[in-house]
Every structure is written in structure tokens, then in C-alpha cells.
N, C-alpha and C positions, 0 to 999 in steps of 0.2 A: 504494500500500500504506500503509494504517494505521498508525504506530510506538505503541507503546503511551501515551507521552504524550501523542498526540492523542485518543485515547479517551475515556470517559467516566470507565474505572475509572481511565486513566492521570491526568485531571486531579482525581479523588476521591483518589488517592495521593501526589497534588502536593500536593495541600493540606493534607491528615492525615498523610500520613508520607513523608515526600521521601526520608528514607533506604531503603527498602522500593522506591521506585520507581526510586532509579538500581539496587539490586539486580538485582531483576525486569525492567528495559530493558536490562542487559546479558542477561538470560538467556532473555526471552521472544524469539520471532523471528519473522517473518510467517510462518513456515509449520509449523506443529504440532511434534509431538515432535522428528520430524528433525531441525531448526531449530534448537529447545534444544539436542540433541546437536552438530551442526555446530557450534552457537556455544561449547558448551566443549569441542569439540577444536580450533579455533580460538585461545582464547584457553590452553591447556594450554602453556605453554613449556616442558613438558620433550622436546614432539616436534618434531623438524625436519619442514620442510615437506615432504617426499616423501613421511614417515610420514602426515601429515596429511590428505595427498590422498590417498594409496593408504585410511585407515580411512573416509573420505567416499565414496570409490568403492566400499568392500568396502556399509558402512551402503546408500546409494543400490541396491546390487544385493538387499541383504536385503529392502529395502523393497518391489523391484518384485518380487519373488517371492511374497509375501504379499498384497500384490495381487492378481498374477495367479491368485493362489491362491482371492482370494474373490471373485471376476471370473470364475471357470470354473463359482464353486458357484452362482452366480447364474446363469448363462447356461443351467447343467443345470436349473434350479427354474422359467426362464422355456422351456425347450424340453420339459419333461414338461408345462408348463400349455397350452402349444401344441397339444400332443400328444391334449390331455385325458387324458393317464394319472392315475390314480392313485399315489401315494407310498405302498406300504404301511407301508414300513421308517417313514417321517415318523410316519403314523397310529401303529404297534404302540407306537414309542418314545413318544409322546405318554401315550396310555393309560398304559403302564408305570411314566410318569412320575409321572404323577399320583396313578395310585393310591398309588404310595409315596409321593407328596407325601401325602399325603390318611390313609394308615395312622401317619405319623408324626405328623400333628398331631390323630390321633384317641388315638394313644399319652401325646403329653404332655400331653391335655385330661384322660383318662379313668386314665389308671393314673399314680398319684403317686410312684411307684420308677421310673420310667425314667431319669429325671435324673439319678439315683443311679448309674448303668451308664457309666462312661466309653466302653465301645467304644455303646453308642445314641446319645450323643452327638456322636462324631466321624460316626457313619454318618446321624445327620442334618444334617450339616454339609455333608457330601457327597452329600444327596441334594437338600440345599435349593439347592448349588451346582448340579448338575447341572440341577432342573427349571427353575430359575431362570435361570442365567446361560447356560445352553445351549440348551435344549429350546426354552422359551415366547421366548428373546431370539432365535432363528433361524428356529424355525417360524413362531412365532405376533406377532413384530414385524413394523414398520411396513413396513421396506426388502422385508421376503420378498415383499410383497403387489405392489410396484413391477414 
């Protein structure tokens, strides 16, 4: 395993800013978020260590549950491709997506009061969230195709 001083970024932060880098090596840790959180519950001294292994164990079970979680939706996406079904719920949500993707930025191109409408504003916020970070990043991403 890698420690972040062997790295490339760890020895560009040895060199440019060494304080930054003992920070960031206390806190980065070989294995993603988990990691950083283990390492500052680990270093938290206001917990005894029963506390500290029981919130590692509770964290470690949350984690595998959200896994298991996008481990099943995958499994269901690669047994209807097996299947040759179609998704219609996939397809309708898509469509529905878009076109209000597509009405709203027909709105701020073409009528110059919208911007003005605080509630248009939040509900393109939330529609840009929606087609974006849900629709096109789980349908239409890289992993779904796997």
C-alpha cells in the first residue's frame, strides 16, 4: 500500500508545503472515506476504546449495507439485460427527465422573468439535480453498461 508520501502528490506537498502534508498523512488513509473516518475516530481521545471499536463496527456494517445495496441494483440491471427485457420505468423516467431538463433551459434562454421567480429557481435546481446526478449518472453512465 501506497502512504501518501510516496506518491506523486505526497512528494509535490513535501516540497511546496510540508505542513499540508503531515496534515493530510495523518488524515488520508489507504482506503477511501472509511479510512479518513477510522482515522479520526482513532485519533479522537475523548473515546475509550470499546467506544471506538463498537462506532468502527456500527460505520463497517453501514458501509456493507450500501453496498449490498448497489450490488443488488446492479445485479437487477444485469438480469433484465439477460432477460432482454425492457426497463420501461428506466425509458419513461429518462424522457420525463429531459424534457424538463430541456423546458427549463428553453425557459431561461427565451423568457427573461424566470430568474426573477424564486420558487423557478429552486425547481431548476432540482431538476438539474435530478436529471443530472441521478437519471443520466445511473442510467446512462459508464458502470450501468458493465
Amino acid at each position: 500500500m501506497n502512504k501518501l508520501k510516496d506518491t506523486k502528490v505526497g512528494k509535490l506537498l513535501k516540497e511546496k508545503a510540508p505542513q499540508v502534508l503531515a496534515l493530510a498523512g495523518n488524515l488520508l488513509p489507504d482506503k477511501g472515506l472509511l479510512g479518513i473516518v477510522k482515522n479520526l475516530v482513532q485519533d479522537d481521545k475523548t473515546l475509550t476504546s470499546e467506544e471506538k471499536t463498537q462506532l468502527h463496527k456500527e460505520l463497517v456494517d453501514l458501509y456493507e449495507l450500501e453496498v449490498a445495496d448497489r450490488d443488488s441494483a446492479r445485479k437487477r440491471e444485469i438480469e433484465m439485460a439477460k432477460a432482454g427485457a425492457s426497463d420501461w420505468m428506466m425509458n419513461l423516467t429518462g424522457v420525463i427527465g429531459l424534457m424538463c431538463f430541456v423546458f427549463i433551459l428553453y425557459s431561461v434562454v427565451y423568457i427573461p422573468t424566470v430568474s426573477d421567480n424564486d420558487l423557478f429557481v429552486h425547481l431548476m435546481g432540482m431538476i438539474e439535480g435530478v436529471v443530472i446526478g441521478n437519471i443520466f449518472a445511473f442510467y446512462y453512465g459508464t458502470s450501468s453498461k458493465k
